[in-house]
RODO-680799 format. One record per residue (C-alpha): residue number from 1; residue in three letters; x, y, z. Coordinates in steps of 0.001 Angstrom, whole numbers, plus 524288, in hexadecimal, padded with zeros to 5 digits. Layout:
<nodes>
<node NUM, "ALA", <X, Y, Z>>
...
</nodes>
This chain:
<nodes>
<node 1, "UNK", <81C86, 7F493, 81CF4>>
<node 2, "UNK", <81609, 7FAC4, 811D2>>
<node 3, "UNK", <8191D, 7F418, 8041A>>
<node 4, "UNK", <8163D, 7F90C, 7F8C3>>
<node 5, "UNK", <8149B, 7EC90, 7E88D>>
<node 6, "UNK", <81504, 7F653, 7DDAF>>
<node 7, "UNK", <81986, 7F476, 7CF20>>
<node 8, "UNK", <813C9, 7F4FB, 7C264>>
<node 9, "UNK", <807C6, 7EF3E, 7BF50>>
<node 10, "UNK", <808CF, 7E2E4, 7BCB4>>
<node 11, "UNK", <815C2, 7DDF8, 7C2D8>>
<node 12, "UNK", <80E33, 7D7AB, 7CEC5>>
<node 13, "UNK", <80F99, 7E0B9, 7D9D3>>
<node 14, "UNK", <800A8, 7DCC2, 7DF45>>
<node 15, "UNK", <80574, 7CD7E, 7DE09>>
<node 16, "UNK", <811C7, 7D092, 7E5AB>>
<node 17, "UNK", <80B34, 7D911, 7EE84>>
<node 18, "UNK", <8009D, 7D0CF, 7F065>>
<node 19, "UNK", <80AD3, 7C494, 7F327>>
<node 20, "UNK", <811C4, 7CD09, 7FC15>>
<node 21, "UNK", <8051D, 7D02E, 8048F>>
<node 22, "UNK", <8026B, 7C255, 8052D>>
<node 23, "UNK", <81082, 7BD71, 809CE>>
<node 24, "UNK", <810B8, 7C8EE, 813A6>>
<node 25, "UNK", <8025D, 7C672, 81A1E>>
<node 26, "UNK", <80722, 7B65C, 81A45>>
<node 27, "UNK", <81203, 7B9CA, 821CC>>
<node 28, "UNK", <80834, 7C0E4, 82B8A>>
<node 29, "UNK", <80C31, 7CD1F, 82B28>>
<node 30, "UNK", <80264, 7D91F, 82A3A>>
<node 31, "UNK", <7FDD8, 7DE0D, 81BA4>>
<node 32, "UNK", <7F525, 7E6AC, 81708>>
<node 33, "UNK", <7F571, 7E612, 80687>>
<node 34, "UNK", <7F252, 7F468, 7FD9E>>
<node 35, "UNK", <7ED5E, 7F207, 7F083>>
<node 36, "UNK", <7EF7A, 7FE33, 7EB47>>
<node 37, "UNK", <7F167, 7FBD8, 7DDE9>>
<node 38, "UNK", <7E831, 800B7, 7D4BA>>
<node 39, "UNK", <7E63F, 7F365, 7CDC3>>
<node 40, "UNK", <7DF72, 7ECB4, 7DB1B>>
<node 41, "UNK", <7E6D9, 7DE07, 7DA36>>
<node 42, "UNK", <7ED2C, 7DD1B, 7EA16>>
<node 43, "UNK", <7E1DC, 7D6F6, 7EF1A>>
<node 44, "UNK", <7DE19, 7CCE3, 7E5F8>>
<node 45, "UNK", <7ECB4, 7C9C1, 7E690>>
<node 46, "UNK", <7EBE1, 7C758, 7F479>>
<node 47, "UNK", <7E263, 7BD02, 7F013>>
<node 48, "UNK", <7D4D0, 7C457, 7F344>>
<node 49, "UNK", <7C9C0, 7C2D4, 7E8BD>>
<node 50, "UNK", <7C8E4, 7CD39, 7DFC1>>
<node 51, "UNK", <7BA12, 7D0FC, 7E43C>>
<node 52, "UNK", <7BF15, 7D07D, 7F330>>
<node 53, "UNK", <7CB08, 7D9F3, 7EE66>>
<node 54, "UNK", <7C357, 7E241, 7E71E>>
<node 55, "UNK", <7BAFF, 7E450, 7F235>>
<node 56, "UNK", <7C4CD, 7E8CB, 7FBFC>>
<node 57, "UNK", <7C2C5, 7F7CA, 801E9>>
<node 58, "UNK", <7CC71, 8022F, 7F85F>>
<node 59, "UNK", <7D33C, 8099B, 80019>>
<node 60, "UNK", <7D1F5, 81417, 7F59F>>
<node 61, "UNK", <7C34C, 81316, 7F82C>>
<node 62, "UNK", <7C45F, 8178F, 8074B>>
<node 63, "UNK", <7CE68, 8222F, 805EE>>
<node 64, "UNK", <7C8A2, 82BD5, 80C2B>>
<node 65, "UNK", <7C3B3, 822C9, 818D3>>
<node 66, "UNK", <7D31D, 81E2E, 8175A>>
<node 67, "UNK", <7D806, 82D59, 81633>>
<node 68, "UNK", <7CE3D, 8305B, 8228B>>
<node 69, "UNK", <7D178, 825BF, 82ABB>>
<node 70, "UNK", <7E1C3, 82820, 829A2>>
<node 71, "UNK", <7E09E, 835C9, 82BE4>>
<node 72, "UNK", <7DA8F, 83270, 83A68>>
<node 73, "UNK", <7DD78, 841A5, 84329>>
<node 74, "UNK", <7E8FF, 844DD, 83AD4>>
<node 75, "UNK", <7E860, 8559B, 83B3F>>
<node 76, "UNK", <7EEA3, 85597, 82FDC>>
<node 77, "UNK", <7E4F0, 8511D, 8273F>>
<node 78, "UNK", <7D6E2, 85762, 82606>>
<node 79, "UNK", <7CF6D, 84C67, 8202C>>
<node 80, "UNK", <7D0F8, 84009, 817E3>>
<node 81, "UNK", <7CDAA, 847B7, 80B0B>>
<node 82, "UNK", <7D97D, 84F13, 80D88>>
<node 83, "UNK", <7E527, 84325, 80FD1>>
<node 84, "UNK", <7EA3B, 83DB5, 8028E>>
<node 85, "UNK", <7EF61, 83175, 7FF77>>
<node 86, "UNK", <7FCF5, 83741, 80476>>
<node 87, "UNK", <7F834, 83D33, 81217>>
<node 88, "UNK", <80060, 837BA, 81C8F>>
<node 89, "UNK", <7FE80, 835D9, 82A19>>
<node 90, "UNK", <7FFD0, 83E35, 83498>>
<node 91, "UNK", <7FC97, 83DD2, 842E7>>
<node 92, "UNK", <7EE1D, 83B90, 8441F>>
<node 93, "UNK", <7EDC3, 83378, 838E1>>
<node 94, "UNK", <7E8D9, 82354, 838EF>>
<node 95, "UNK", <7F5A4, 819DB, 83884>>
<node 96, "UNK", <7F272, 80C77, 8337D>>
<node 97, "UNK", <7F7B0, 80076, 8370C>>
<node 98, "UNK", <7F626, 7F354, 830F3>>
<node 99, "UNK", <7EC6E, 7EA41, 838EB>>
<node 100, "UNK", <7E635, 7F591, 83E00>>
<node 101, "UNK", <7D66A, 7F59F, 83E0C>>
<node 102, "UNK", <7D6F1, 802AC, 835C0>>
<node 103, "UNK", <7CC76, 805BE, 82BB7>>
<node 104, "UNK", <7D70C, 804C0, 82279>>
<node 105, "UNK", <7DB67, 7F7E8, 8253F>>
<node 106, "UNK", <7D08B, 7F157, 82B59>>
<node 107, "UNK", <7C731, 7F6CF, 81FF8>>
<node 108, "UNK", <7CED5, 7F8A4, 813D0>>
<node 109, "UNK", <7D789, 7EBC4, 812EE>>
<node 110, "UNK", <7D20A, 7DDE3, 80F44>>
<node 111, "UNK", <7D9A8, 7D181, 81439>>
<node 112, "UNK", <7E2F1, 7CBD0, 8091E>>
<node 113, "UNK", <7ECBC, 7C01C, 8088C>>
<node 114, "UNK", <7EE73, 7C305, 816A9>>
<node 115, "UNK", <7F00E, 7D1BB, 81689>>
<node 116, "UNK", <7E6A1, 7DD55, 81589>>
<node 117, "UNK", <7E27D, 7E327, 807EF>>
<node 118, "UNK", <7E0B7, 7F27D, 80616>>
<node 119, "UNK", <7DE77, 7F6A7, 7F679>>
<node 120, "UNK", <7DD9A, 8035F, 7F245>>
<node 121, "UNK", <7D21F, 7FFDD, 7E8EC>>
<node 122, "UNK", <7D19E, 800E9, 7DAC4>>
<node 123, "UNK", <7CC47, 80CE7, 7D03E>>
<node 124, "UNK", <7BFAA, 80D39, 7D07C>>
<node 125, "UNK", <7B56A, 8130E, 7C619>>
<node 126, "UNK", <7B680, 82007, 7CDD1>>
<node 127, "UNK", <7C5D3, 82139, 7CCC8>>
<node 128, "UNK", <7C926, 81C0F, 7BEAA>>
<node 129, "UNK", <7CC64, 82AD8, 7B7AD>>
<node 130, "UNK", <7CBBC, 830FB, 7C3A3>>
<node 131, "UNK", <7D3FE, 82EF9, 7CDCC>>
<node 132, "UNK", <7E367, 82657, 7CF64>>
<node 133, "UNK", <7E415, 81AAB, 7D625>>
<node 134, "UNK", <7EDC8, 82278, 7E077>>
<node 135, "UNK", <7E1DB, 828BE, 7E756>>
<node 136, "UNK", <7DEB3, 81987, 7EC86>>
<node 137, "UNK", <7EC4E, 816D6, 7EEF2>>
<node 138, "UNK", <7ECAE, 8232D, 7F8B4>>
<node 139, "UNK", <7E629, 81A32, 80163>>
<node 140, "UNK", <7F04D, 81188, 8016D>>
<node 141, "UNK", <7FBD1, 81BDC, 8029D>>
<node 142, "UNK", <7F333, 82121, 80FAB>>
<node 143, "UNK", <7F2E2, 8144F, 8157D>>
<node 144, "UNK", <80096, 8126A, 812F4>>
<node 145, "UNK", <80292, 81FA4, 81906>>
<node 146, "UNK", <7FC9D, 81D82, 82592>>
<node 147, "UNK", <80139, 80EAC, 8280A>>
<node 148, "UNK", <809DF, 809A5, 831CB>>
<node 149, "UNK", <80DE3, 7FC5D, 82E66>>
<node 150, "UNK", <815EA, 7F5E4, 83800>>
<node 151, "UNK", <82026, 7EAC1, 8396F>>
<node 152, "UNK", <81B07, 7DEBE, 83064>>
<node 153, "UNK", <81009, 7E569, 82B14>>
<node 154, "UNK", <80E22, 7E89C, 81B35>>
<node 155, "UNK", <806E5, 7EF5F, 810D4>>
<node 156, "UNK", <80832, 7EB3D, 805C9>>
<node 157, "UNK", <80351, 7F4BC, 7F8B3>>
<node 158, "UNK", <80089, 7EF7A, 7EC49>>
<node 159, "UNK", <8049F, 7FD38, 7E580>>
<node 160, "UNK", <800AD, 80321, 7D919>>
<node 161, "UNK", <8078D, 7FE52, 7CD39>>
<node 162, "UNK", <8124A, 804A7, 7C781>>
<node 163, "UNK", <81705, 81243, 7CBBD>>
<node 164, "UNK", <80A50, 8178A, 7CF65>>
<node 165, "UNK", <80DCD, 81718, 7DE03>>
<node 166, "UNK", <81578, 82154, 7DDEA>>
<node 167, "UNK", <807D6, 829D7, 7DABD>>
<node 168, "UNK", <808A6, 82B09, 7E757>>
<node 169, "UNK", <81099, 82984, 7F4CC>>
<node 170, "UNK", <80BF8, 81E8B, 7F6C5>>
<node 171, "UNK", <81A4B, 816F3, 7F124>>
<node 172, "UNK", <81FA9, 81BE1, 7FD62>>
<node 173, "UNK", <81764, 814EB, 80681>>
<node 174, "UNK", <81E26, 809CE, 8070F>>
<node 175, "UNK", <82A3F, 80139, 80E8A>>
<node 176, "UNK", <82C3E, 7F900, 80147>>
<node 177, "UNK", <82928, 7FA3F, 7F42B>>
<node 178, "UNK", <8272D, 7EDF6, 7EC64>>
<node 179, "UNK", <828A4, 7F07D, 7DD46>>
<node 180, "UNK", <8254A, 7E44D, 7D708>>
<node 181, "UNK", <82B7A, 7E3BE, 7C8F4>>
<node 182, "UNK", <82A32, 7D9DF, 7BDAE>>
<node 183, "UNK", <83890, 7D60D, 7B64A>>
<node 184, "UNK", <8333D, 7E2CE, 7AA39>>
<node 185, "UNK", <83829, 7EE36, 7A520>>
<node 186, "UNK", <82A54, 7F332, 7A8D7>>
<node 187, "UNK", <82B07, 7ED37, 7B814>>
<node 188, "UNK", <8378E, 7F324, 7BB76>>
<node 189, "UNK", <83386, 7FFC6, 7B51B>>
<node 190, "UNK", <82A6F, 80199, 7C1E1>>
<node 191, "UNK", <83540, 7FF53, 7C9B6>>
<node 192, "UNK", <83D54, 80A88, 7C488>>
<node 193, "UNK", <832A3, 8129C, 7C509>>
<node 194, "UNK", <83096, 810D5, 7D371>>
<node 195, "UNK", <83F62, 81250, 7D57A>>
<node 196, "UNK", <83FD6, 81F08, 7D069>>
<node 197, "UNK", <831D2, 8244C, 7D455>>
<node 198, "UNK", <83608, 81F03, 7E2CC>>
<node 199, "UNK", <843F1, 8231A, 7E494>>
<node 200, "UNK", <84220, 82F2B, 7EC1F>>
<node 201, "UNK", <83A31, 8293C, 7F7C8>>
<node 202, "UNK", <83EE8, 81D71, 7FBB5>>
<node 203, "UNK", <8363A, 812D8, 7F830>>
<node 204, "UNK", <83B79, 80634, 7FC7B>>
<node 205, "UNK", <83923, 7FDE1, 7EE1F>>
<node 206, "UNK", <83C66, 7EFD2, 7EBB9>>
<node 207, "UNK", <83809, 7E680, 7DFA4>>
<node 208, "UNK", <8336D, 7DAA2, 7DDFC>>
<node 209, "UNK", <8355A, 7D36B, 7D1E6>>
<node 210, "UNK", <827A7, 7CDE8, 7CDB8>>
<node 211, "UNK", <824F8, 7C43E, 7C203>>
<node 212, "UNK", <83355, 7BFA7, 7C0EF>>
<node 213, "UNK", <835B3, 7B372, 7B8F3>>
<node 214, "UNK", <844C2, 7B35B, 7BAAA>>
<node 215, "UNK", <851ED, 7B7F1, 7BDAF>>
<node 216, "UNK", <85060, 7C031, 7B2A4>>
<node 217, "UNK", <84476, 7C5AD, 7B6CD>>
<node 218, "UNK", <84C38, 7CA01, 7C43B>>
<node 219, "UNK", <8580E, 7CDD1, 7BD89>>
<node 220, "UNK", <84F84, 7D928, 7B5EF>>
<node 221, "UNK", <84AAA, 7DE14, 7C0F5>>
<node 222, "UNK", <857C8, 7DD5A, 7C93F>>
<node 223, "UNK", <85D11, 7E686, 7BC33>>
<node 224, "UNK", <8536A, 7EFA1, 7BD72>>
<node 225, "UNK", <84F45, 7EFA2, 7CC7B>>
<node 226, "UNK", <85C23, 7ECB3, 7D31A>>
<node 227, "UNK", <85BC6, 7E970, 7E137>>
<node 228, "UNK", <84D28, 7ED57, 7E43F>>
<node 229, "UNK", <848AE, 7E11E, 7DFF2>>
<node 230, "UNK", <8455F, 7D89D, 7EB2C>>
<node 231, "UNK", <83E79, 7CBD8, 7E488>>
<node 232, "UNK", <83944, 7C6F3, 7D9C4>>
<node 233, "UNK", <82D72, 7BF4E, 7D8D7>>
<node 234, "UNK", <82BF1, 7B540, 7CCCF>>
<node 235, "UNK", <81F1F, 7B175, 7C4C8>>
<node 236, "UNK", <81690, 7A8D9, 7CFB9>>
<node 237, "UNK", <80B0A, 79F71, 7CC2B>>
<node 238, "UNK", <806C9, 7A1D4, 7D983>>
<node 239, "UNK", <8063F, 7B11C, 7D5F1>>
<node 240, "UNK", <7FE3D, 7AD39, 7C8A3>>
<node 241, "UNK", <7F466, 7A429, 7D331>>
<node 242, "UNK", <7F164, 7AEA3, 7DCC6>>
<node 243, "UNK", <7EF33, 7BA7A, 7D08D>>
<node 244, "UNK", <7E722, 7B014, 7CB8B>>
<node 245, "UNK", <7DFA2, 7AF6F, 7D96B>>
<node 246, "UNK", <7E486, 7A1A3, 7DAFD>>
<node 247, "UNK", <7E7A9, 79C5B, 7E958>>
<node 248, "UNK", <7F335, 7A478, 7ECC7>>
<node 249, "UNK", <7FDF2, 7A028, 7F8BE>>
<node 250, "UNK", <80A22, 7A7D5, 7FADB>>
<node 251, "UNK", <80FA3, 79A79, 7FBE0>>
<node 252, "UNK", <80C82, 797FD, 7EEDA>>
<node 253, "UNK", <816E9, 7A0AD, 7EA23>>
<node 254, "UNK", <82461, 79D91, 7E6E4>>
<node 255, "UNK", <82F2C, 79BC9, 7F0EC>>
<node 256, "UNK", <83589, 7A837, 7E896>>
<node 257, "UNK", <82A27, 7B10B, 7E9E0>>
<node 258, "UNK", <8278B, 7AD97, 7F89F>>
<node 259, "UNK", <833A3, 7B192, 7FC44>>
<node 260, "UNK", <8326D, 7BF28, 7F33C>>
<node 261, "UNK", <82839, 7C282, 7FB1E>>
<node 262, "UNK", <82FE0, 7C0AC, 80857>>
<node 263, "UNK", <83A29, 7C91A, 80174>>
<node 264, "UNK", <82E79, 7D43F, 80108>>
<node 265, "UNK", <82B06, 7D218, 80DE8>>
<node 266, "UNK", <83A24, 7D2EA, 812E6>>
<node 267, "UNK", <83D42, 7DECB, 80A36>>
<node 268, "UNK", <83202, 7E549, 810D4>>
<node 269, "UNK", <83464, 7E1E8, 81F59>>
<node 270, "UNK", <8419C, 7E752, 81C97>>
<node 271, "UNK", <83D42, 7F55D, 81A27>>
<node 272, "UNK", <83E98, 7FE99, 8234C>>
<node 273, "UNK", <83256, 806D5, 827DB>>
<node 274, "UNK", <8366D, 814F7, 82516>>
<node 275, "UNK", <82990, 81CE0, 82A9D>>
<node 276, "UNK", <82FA4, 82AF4, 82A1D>>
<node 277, "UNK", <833C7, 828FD, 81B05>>
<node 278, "UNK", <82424, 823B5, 81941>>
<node 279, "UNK", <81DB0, 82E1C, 82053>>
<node 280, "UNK", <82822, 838C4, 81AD6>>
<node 281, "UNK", <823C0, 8334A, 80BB0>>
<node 282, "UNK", <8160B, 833C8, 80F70>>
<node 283, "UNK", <816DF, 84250, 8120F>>
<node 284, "UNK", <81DFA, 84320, 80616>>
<node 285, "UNK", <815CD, 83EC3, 7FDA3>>
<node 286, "UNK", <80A08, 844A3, 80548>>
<node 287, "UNK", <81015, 85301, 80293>>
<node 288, "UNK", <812E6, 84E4C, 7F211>>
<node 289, "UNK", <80386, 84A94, 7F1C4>>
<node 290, "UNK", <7FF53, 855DB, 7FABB>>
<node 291, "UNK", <80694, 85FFF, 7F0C3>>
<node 292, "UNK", <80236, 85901, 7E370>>
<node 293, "UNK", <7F495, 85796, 7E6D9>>
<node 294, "UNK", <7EFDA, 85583, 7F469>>
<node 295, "UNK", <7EFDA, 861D1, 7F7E7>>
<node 296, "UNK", <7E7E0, 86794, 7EC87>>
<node 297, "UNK", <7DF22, 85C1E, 7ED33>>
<node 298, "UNK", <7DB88, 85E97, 7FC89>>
<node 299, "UNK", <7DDF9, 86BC2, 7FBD9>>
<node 300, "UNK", <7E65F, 86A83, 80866>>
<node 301, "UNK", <7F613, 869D9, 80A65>>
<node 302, "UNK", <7F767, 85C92, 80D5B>>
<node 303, "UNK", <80434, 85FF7, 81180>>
<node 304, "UNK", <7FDB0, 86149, 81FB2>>
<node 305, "UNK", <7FADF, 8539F, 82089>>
<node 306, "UNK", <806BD, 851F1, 8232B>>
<node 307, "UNK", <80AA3, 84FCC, 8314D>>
<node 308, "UNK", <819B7, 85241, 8325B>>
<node 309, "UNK", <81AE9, 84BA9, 84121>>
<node 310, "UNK", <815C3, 83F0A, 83D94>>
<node 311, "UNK", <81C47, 8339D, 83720>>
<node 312, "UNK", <81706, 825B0, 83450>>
<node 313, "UNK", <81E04, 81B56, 83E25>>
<node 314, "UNK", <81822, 80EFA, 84584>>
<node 315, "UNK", <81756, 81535, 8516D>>
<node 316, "UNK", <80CD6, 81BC8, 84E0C>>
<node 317, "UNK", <7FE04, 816AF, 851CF>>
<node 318, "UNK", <7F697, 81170, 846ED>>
<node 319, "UNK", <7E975, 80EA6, 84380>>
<node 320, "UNK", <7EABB, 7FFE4, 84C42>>
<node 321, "UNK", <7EC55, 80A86, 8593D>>
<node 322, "UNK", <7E117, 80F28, 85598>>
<node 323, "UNK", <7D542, 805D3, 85282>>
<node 324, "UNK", <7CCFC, 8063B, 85F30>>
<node 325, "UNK", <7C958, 8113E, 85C5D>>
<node 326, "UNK", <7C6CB, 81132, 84DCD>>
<node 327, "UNK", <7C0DB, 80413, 84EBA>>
<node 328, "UNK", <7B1FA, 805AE, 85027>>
<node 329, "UNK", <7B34E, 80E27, 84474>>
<node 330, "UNK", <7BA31, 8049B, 83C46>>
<node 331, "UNK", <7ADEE, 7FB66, 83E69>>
<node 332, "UNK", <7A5A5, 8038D, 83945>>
<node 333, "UNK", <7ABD6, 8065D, 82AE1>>
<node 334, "UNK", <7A7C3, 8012B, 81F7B>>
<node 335, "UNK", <7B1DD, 80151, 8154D>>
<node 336, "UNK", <7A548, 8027B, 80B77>>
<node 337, "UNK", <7A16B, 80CA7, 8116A>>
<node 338, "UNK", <7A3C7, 81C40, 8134F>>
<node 339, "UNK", <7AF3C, 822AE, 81996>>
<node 340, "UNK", <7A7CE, 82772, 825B6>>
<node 341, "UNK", <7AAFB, 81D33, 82EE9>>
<node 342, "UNK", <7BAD5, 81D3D, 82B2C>>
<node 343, "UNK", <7B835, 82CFF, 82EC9>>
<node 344, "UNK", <7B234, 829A5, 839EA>>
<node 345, "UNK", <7BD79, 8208B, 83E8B>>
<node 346, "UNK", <7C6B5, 82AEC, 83BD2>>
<node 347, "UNK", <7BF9F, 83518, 843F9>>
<node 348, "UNK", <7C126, 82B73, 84F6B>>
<node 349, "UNK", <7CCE1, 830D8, 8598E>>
</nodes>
């Protein structure tokens, strides 16, 4: 299942995300974690030193070796300089799995709190005045493209704040929504704003209640958010230990916030996989971009990416059917290094 934290800055979507990571990976179940906010926070969250997190490959940093390796022999698409963030897959094109010894996985994603860290990376000198922090998150909206996450498996994507998602298709990527509000005028004001800018594409959206300090606290946002709230979470010492990088143990939490996080989990088992609807919104979107700007900026119709006989299921093979014979090519990038060797791997049949 792909879930998406997102709310205004502030309200503690990275916390709950980062919670939620942690109780899903103790349970044993497959996660791979997306920081793809532009304030970098998931990953010293999930308790790794701030040096270590810093350090960890951006995807935004490898988008072209990213762009080249999911494009694989799809016809449809002439190069990696000309797919976009929104390019979908087609037949021909590189299906990832989680677990899978992909360059993706296997070379972009750092262990955390049990699960596997990607981050988009943060601005850098280069990009401040420049460029928007949506051309790193296109990495993240082509991974989430080209994934087939099974039965008991998770991402889970620490989102922009606010309503800058919707910059992009990328708020259509997912099974479940999280919006995590605080009891203010000013949290539930997000909320509305998703409502609206999301009502014409289904987008499965639930809330969770976040810095409650009573029932008056969960009466506000029952006023103004009806029956998509789903929890609430109240202040936690345990919370103020771990942002403080003190020892951390889900256990250390409160019976009440345990069992908000198992109301996550079971609000997210129970959606339904609907891969038609998420390969029918990539294309979508794809055809918005290619019109506003792809198209001009390539100077190709992107609309011939599209491949109209393919849709995204399980069935199909991944990346995992494939390794033996991308493997002696995965051990010899360097994820410091240049792009040549993740063309190299994608030349191989």
């Amino acid at each position: 299942m792909k879930v998406a934290f997102v709310g205004k800055g502030g309200s503690g979507k990275t916390t709950l995300s980062s919670l939620f990571i942690r109780h899903l990976a103790a349970a044993g179940a497959p996660v791979v974690a997306v920081d793809a906010d532009i304030n970098q926070h998931l990953g010293v969250a999930l308790g790794l030193p701030e040096r270590t997190a810093a350090a960890i490959p951006a995807m935004g940093a490898h988008l072209t070796a990213i762009k080249e390796y999911l494009r694989g022999e799809n016809p449809r698409i002439s190069s990696a300089a000309a797919m976009v963030k929104t390019t979908p897959p087609g037949r021909g094109s590189r299906l990832l799995r989680l677990g899978s010894d992909d360059p993706i996985h296997s070379r972009l994603t750092v262990p955390a709190a049990g699960a596997r860290l990607m981050v988009t990376g943060p601005f850098s000198d280069e990009d401040l005045g420049v460029s928007c922090y949506h051309s790193k998150t296109g990495a993240v909206e082509l991974y989430l493209n080209h994934l087939l996450d099974g039965p008991g498996e998770y991402v889970v994507v620490d989102c922009t704040a606010g309503a800058e998602s919707f910059a992009s298709g990328m708020f259509t990527r997912f099974d479940l929504t999280f919006l995590v509000a605080e009891p203010t005028r000013k949290g539930v004001a997000v909320y509305r704003q998703w409502t609206e800018y999301a009502a014409d594409y289904d987008v499965a959206l639930r809330v969770i209640g976040n810095k409650i300090h009573g029932p008056e606290d969960v009466a506000f946002l029952r006023e103004h958010v009806g029956d998509a709230l789903l929890c609430c979470v109240g202040q936690s010492g345990a919370v103020r230990a771990m942002e403080q990088g003190r020892p951390f143990d889900l256990d250390d939490l409160t019976e009440r916030d345990r069992a908000a996080l198992a109301t996550l989990r079971t609000a997210v088992d129970a959606r339904p996989k609907d891969w038609p609807k998420f390969t029918r919104q990539a294309v979508e979107f794809h055809l918005k971009n290619a019109r506003a700007w792809a198209n001009a900026a390539t100077g190709q119709d992107l609309a011939a990416q599209i491949d109209p006989d393919f849709t995204l299921t399980p069935d199909r093979p991944g990346s995992a059917d494939l390794e033996h014979a991308y493997a002696a090519a995965f051990q010899e990038w360097d994820v410091n290094g240049e792009t040549e060797l993740w063309d190299r791997a994608a030349s191989r049949p």
